[in-house]
Backbone as a chain_set.jsonl record, in Angstrom:
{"seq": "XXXXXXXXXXXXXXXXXXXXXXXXXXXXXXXXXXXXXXXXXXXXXXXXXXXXXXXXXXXXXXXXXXXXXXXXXXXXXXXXXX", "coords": {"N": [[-24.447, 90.987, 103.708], [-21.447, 92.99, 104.294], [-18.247, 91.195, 103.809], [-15.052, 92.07, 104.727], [-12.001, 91.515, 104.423], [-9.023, 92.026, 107.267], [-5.412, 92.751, 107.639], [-4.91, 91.29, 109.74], [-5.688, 88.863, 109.364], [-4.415, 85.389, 108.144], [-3.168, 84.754, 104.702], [-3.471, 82.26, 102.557], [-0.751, 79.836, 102.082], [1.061, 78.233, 99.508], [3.711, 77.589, 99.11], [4.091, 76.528, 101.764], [2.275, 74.112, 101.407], [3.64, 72.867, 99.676], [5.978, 72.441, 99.924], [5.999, 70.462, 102.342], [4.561, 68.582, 101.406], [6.369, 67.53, 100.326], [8.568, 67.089, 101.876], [7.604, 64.87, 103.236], [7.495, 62.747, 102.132], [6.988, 59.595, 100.69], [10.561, 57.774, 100.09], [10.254, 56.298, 97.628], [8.888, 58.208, 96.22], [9.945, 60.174, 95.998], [12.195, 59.398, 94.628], [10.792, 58.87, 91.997], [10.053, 61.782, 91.356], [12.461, 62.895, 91.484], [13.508, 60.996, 88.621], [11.39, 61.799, 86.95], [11.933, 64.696, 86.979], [14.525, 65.015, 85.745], [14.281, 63.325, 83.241], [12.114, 65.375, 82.011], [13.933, 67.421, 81.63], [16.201, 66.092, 79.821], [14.223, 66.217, 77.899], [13.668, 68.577, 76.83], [16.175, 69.848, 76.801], [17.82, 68.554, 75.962], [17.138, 66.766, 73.241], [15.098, 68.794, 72.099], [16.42, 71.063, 70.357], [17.279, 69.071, 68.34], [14.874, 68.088, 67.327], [13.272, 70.172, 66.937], [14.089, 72.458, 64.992], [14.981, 75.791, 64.911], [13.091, 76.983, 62.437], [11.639, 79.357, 61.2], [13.874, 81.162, 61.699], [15.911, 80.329, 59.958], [14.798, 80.601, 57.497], [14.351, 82.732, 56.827], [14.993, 86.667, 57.368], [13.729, 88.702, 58.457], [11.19, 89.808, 60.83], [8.995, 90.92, 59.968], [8.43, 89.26, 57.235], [8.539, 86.189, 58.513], [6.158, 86.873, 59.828], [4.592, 87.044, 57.89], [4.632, 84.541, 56.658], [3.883, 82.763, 59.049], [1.1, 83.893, 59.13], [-0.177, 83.349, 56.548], [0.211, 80.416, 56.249], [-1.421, 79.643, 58.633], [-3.816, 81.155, 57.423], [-3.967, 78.986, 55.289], [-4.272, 76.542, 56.436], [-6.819, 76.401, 58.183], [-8.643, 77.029, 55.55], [-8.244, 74.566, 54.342], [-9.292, 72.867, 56.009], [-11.978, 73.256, 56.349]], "CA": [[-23.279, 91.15, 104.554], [-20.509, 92.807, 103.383], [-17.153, 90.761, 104.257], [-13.835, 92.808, 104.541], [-10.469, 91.118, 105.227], [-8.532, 92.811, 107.436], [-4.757, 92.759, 107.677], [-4.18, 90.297, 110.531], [-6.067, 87.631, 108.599], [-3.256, 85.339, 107.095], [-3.132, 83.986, 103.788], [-3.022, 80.683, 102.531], [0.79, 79.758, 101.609], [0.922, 77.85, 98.767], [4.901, 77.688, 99.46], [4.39, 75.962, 102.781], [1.619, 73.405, 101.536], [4.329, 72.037, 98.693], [7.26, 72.156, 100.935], [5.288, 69.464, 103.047], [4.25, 67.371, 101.065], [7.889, 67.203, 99.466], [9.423, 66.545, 102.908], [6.43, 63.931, 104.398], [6.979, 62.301, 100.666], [8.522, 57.915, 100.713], [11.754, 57.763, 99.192], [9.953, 55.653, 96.209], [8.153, 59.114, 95.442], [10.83, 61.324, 95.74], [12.721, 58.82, 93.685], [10.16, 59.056, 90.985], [9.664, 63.087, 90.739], [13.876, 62.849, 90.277], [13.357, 60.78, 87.53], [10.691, 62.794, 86.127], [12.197, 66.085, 86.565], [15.534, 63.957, 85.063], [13.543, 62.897, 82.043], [12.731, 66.662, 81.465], [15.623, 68.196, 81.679], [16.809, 66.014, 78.957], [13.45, 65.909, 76.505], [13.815, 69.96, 76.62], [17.452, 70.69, 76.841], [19.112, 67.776, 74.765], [16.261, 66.787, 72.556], [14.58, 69.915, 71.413], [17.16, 71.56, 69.425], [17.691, 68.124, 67.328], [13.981, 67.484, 66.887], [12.363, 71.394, 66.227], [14.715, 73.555, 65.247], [14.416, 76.945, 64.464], [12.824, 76.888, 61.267], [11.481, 80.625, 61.029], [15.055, 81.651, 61.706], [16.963, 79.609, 58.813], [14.771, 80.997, 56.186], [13.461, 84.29, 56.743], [15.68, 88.023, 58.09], [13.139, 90.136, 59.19], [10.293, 90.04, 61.326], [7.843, 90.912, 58.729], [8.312, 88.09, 56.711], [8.208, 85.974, 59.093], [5.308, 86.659, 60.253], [3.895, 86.764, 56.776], [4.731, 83.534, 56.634], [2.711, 82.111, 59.512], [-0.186, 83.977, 58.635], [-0.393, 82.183, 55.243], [0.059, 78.939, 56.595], [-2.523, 79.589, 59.53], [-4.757, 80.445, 56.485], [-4.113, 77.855, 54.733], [-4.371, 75.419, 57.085], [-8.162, 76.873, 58.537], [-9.187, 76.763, 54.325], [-8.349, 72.739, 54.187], [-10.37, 71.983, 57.068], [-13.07, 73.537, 56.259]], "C": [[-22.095, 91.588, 103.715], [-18.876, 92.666, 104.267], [-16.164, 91.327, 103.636], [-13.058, 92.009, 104.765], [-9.635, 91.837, 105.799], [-6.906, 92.141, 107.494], [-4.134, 91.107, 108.684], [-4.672, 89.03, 110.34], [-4.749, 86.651, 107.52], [-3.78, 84.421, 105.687], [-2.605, 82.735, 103.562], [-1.55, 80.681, 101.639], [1.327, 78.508, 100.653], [2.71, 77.208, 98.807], [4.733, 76.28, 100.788], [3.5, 74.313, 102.535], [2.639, 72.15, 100.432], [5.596, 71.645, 99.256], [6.768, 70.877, 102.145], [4.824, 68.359, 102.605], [5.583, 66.721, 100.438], [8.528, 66.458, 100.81], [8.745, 65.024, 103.669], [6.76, 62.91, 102.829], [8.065, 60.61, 100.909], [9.416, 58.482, 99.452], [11.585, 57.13, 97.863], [9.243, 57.004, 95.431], [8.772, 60.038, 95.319], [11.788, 60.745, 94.838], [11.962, 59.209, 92.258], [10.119, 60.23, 90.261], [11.635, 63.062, 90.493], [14.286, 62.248, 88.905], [12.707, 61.735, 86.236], [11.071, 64.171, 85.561], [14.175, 65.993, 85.394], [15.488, 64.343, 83.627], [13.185, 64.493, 81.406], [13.226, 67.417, 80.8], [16.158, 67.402, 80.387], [15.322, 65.91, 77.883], [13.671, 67.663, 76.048], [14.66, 70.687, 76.416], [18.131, 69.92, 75.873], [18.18, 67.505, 73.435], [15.549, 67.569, 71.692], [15.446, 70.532, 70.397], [16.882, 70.537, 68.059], [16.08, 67.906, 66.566], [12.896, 68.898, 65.98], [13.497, 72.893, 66.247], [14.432, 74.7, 64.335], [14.477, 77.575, 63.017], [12.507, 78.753, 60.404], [13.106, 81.739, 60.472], [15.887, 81.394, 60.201], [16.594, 80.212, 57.713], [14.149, 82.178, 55.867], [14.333, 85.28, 57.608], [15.151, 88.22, 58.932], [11.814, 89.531, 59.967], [8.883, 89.769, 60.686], [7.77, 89.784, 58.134], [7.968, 86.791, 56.981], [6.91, 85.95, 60.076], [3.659, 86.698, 59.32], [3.608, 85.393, 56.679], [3.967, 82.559, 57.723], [1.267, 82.791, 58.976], [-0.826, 83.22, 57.399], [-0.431, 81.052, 55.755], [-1.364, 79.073, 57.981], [-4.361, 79.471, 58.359], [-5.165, 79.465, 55.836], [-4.324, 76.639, 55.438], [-5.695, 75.584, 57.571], [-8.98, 76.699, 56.861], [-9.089, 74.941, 54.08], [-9.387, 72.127, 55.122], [-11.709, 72.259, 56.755], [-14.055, 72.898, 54.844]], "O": [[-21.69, 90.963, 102.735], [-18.384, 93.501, 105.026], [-16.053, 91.321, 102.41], [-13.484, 91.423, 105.76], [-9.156, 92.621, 104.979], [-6.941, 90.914, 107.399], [-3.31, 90.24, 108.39], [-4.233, 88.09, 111.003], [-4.285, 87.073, 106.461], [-4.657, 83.558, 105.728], [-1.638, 82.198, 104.103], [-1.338, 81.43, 100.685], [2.12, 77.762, 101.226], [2.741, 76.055, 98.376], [5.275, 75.189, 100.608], [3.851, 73.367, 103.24], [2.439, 70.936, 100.403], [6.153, 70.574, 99.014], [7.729, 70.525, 102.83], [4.679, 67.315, 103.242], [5.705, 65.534, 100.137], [8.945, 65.303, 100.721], [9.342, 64.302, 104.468], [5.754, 62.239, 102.598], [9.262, 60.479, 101.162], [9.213, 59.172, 98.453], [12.451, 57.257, 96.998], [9.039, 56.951, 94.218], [8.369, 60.92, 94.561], [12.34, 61.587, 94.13], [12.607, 59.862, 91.438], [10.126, 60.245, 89.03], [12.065, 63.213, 89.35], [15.136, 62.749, 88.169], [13.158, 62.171, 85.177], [10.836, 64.7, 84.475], [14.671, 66.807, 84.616], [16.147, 65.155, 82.978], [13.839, 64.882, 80.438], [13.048, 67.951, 79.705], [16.713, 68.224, 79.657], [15.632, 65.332, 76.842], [13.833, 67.9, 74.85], [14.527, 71.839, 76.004], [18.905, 70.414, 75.054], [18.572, 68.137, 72.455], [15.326, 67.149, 70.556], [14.921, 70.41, 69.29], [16.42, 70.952, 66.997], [16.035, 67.598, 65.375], [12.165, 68.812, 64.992], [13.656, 73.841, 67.015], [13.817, 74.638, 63.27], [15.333, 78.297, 62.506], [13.026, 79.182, 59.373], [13.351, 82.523, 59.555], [16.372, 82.3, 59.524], [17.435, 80.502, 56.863], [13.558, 82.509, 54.84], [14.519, 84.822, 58.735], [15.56, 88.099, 60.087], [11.447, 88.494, 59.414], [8.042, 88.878, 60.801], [6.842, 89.101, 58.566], [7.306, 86.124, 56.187], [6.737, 85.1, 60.95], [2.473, 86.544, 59.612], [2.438, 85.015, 56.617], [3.43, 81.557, 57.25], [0.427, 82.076, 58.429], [-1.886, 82.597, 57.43], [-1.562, 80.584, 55.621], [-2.259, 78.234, 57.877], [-5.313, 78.692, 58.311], [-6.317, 79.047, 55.719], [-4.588, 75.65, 54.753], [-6.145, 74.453, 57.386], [-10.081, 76.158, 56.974], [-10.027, 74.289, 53.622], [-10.102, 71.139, 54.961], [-12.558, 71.387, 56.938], [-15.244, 73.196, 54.734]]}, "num_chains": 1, "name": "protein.A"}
């Protein structure tokens, strides 16, 4: 059999199935994902800078070098394990 879809077939809405469960959701679970998305917002926006900062940048110009520089360490790090 060979199955076509035609046009007036609708698609599933991936939009409408998350918007539903958000609105049908107790106030202890919509409490929770504000926390979560909270928590977040500050491990990625306040946190990150202080904990990985941009190391590539500080000690290398160009591009090249930089990417000299991981390759060596990728080697070197695949030669220890082994």
């Amino acid at each position: 059999m060979d199955a076509k879809f035609t046009r007036s077939e609708k698609k599933f809405n991936w939009f409408s199935l998350f918007w539903e469960g958000v609105t049908h959701m107790s106030l202890l679970g919509k409490t929770l994902w504000i926390v979560v998305i909270i928590k977040l917002m500050i491990m990625f926006g306040v946190l990150k800078p202080f904990f990985f900062p941009d190391f590539l940048n500080s000690r290398y110009q160009n591009d090249k070098d930089k990417a000299a520089y991981v390759v060596e360490q990728l080697i070197d790090r695949t030669n220890h394990t082994q």
